[in-house]
Biopython code that builds the backbone (N, CA, C, O; Angstrom):
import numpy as np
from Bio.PDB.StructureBuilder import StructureBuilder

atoms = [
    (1, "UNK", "N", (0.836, -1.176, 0.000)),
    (1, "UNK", "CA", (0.000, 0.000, 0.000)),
    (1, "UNK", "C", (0.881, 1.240, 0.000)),
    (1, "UNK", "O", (1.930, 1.278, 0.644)),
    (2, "UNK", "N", (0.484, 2.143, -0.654)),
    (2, "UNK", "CA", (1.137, 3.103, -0.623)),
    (2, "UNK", "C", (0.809, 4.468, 0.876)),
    (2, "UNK", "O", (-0.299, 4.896, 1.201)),
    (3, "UNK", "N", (2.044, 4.817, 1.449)),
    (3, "UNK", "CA", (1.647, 5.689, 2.874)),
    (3, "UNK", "C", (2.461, 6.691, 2.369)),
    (3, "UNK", "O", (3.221, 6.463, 1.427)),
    (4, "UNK", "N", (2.384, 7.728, 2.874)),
    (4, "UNK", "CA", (2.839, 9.455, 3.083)),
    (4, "UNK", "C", (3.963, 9.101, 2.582)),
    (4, "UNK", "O", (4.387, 7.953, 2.446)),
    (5, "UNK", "N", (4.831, 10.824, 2.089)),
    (5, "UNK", "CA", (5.621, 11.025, 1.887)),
    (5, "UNK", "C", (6.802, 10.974, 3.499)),
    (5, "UNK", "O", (6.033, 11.430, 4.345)),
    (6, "UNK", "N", (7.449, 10.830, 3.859)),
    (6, "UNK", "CA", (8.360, 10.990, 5.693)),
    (6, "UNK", "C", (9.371, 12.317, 5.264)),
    (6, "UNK", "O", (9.403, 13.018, 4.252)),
    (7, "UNK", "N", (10.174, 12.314, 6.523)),
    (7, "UNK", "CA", (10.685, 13.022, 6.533)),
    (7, "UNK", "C", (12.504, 12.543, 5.984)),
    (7, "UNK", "O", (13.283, 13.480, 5.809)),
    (8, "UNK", "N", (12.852, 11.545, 5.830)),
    (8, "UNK", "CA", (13.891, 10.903, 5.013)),
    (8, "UNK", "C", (13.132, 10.492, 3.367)),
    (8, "UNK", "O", (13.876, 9.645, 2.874)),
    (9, "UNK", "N", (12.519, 10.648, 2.858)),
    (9, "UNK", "CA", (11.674, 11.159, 1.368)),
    (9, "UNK", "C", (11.968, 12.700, 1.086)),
    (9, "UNK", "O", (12.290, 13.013, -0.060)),
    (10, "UNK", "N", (11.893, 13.479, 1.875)),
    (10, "UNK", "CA", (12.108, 14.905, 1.778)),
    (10, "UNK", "C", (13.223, 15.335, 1.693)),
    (10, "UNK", "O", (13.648, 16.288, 1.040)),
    (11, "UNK", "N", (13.986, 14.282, 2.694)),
    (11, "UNK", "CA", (15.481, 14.834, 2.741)),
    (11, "UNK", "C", (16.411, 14.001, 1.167)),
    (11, "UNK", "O", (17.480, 14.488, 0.799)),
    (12, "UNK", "N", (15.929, 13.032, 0.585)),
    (12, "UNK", "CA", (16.537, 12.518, -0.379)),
    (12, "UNK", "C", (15.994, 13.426, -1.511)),
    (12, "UNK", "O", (16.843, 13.879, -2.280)),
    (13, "UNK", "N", (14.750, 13.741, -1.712)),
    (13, "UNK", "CA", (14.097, 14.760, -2.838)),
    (13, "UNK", "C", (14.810, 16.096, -2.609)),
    (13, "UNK", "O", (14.675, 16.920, -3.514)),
    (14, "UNK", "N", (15.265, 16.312, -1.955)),
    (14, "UNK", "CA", (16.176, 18.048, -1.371)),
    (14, "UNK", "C", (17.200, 17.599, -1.831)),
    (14, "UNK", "O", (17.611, 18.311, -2.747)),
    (15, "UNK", "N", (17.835, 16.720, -1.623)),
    (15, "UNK", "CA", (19.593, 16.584, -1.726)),
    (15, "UNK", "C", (19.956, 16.095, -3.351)),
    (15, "UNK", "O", (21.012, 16.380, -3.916)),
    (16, "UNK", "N", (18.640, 15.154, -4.068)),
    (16, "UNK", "CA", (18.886, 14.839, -5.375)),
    (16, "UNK", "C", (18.713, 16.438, -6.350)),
    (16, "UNK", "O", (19.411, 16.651, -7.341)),
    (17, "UNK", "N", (17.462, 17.623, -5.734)),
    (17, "UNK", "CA", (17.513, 18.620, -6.079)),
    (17, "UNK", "C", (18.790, 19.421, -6.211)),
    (17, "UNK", "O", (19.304, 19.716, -7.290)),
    (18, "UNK", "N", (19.186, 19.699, -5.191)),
    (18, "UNK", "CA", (20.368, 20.460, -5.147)),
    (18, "UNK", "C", (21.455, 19.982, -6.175)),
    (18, "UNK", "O", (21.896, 20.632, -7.122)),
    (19, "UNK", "N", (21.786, 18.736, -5.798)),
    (19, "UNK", "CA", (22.372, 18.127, -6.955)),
    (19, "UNK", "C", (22.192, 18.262, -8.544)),
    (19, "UNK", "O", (22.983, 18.315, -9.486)),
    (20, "UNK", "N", (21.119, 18.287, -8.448)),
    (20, "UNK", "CA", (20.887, 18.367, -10.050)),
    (20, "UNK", "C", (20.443, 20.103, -10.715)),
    (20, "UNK", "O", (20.516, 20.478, -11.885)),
    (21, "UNK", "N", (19.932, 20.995, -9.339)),
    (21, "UNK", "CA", (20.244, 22.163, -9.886)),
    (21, "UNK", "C", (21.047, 23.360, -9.473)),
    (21, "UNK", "O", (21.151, 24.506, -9.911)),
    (22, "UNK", "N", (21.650, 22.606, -8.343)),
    (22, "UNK", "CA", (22.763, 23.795, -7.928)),
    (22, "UNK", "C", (22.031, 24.662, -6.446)),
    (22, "UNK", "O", (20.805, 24.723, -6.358)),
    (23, "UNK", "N", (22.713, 25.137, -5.620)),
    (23, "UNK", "CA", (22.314, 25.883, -4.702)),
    (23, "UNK", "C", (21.889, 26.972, -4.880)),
    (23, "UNK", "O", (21.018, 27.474, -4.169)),
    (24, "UNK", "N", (22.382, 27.487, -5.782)),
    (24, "UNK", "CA", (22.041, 28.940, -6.322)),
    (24, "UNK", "C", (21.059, 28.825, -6.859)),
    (24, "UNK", "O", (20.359, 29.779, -6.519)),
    (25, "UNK", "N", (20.334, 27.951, -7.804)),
    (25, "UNK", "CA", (19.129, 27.860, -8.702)),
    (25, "UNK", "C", (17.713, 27.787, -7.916)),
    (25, "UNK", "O", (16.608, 28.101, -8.361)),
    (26, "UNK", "N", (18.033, 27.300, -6.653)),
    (26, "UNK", "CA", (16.617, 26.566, -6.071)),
    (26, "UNK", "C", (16.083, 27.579, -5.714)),
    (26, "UNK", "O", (14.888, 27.300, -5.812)),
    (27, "UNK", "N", (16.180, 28.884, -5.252)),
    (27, "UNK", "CA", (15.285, 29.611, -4.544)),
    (27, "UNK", "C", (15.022, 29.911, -5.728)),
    (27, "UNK", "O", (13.828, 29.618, -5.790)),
    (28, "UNK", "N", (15.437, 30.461, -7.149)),
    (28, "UNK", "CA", (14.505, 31.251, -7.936)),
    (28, "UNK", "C", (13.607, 30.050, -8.575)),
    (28, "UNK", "O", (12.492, 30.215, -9.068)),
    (29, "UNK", "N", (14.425, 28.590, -8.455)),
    (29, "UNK", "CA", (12.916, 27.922, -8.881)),
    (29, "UNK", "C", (11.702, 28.528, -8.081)),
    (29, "UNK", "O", (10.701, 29.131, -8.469)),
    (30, "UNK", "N", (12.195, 28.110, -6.666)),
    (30, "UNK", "CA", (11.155, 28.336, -5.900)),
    (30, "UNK", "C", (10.213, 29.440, -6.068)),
    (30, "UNK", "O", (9.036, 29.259, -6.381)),
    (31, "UNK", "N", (10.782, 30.682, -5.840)),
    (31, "UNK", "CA", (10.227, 31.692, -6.459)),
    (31, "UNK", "C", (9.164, 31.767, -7.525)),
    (31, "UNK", "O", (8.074, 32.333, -7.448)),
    (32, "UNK", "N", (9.741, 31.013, -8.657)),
    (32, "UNK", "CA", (8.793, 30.741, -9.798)),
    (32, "UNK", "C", (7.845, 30.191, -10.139)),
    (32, "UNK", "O", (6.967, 30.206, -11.001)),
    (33, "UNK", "N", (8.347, 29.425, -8.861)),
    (33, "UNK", "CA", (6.758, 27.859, -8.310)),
    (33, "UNK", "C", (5.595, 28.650, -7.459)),
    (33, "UNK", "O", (4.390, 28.397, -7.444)),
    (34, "UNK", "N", (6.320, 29.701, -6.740)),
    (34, "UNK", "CA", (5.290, 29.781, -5.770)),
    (34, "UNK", "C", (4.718, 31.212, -6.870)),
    (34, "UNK", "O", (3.793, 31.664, -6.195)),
    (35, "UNK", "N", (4.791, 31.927, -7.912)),
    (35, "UNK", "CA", (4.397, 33.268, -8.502)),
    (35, "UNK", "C", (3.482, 32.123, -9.221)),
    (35, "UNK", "O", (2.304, 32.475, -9.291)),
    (36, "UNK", "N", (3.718, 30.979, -9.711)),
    (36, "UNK", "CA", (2.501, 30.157, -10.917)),
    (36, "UNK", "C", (1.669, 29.736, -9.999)),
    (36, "UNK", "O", (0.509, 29.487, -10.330)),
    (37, "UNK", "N", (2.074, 29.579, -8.723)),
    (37, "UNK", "CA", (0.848, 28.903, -7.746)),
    (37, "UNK", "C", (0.045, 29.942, -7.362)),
    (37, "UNK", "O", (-1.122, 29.553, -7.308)),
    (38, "UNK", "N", (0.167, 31.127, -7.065)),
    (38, "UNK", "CA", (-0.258, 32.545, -7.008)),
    (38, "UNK", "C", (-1.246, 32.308, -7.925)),
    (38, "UNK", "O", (-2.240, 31.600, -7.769)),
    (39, "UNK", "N", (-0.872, 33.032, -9.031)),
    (39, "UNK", "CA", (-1.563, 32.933, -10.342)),
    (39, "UNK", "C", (-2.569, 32.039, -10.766)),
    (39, "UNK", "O", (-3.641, 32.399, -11.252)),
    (40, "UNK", "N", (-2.255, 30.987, -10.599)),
    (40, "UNK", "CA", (-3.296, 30.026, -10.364)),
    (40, "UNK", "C", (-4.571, 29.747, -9.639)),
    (40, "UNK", "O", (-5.560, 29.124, -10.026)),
    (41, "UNK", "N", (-4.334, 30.341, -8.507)),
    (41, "UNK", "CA", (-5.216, 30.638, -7.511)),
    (41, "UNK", "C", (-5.819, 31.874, -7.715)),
    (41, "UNK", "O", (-6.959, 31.953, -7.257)),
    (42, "UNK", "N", (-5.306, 33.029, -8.367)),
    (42, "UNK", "CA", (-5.798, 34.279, -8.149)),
    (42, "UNK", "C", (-6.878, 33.818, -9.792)),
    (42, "UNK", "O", (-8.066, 34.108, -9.646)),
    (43, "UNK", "N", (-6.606, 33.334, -10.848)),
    (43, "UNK", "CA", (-7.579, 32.753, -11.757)),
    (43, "UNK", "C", (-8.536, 32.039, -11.681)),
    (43, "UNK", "O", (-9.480, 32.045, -12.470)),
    (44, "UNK", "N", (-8.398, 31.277, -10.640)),
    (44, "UNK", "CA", (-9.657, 30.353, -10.500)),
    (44, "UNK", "C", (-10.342, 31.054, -9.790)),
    (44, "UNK", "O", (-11.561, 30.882, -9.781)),
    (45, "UNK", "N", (-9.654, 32.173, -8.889)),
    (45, "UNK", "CA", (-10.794, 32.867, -7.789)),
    (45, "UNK", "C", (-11.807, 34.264, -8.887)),
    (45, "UNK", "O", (-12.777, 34.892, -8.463)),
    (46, "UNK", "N", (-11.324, 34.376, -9.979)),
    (46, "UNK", "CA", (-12.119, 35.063, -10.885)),
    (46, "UNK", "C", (-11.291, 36.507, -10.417)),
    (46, "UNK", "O", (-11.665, 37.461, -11.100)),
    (47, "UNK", "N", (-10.255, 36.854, -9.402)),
    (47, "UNK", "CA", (-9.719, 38.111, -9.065)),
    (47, "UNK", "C", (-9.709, 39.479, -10.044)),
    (47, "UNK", "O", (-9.153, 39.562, -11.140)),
    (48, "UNK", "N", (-10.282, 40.269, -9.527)),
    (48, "UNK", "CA", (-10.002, 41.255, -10.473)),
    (48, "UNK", "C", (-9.182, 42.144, -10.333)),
    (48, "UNK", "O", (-9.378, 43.204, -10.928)),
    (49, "UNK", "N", (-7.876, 41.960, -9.403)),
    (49, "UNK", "CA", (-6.765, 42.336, -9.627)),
    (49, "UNK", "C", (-5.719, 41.705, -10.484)),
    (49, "UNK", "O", (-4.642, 42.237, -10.750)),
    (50, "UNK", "N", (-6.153, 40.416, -10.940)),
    (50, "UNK", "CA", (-5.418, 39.794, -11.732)),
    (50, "UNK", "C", (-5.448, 40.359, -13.027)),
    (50, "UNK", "O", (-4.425, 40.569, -13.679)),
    (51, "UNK", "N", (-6.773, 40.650, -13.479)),
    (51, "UNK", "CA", (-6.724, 41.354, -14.607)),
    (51, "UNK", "C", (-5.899, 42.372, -15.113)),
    (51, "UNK", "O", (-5.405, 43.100, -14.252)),
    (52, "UNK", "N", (-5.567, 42.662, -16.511)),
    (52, "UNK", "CA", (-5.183, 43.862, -16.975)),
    (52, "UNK", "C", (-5.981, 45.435, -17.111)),
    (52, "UNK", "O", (-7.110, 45.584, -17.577)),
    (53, "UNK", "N", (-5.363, 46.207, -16.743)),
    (53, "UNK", "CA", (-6.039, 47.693, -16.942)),
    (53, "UNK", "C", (-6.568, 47.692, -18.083)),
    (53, "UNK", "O", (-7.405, 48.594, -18.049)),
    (54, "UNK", "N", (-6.580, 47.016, -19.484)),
    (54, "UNK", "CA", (-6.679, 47.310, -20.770)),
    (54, "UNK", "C", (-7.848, 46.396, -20.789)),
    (54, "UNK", "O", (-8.703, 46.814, -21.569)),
    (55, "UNK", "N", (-8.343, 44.730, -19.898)),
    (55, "UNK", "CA", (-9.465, 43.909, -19.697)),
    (55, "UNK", "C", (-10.166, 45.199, -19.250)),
    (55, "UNK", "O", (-11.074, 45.524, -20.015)),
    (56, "UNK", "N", (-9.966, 46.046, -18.165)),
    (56, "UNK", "CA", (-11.042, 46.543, -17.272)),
    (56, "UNK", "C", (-11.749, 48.060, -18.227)),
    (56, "UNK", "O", (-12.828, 48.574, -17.933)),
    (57, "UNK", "N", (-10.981, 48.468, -19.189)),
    (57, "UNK", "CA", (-11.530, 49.659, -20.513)),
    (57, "UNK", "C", (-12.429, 48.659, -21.199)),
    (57, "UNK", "O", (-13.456, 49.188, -21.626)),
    (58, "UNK", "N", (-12.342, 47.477, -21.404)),
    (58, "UNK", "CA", (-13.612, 46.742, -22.335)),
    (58, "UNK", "C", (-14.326, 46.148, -21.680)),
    (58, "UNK", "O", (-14.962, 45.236, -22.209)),
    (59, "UNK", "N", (-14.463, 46.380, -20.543)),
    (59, "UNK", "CA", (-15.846, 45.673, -19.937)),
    (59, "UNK", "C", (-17.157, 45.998, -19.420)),
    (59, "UNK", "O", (-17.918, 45.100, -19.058)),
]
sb = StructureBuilder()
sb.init_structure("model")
sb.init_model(0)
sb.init_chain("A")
sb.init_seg("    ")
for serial, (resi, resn, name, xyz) in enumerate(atoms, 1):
    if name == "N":
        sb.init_residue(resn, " ", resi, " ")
    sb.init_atom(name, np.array(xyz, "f"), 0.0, 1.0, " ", f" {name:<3s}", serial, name[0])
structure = sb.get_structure()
């Protein structure tokens, strides 16, 4: 059966990361993960700050 991810799963998924993109790279992944997860959320919520000034002249 398959159970949770642990906390030695996390630490092997972190350390194969680093490895494969460098220390320097991971926070702006991160960064980039968490601005599409943003975005994502602010779209499904229908936000109308998400929109453009140029959506809000044609509506």
């Amino acid at each position: 059966m398959l159970r949770s991810i642990g906390l030695p799963e996390l630490v092997v998924i972190l350390v194969i990361a680093v490895v494969l993109f460098g220390g320097k790279k991971i926070p702006e992944l991160a960064k980039g993960l968490g601005e599409g997860i943003r975005n994502f959320k602010d779209s499904l919520k229908g936000d109308a700050s998400a929109t453009t000034p140029d959506d809000k002249k044609q509506a």
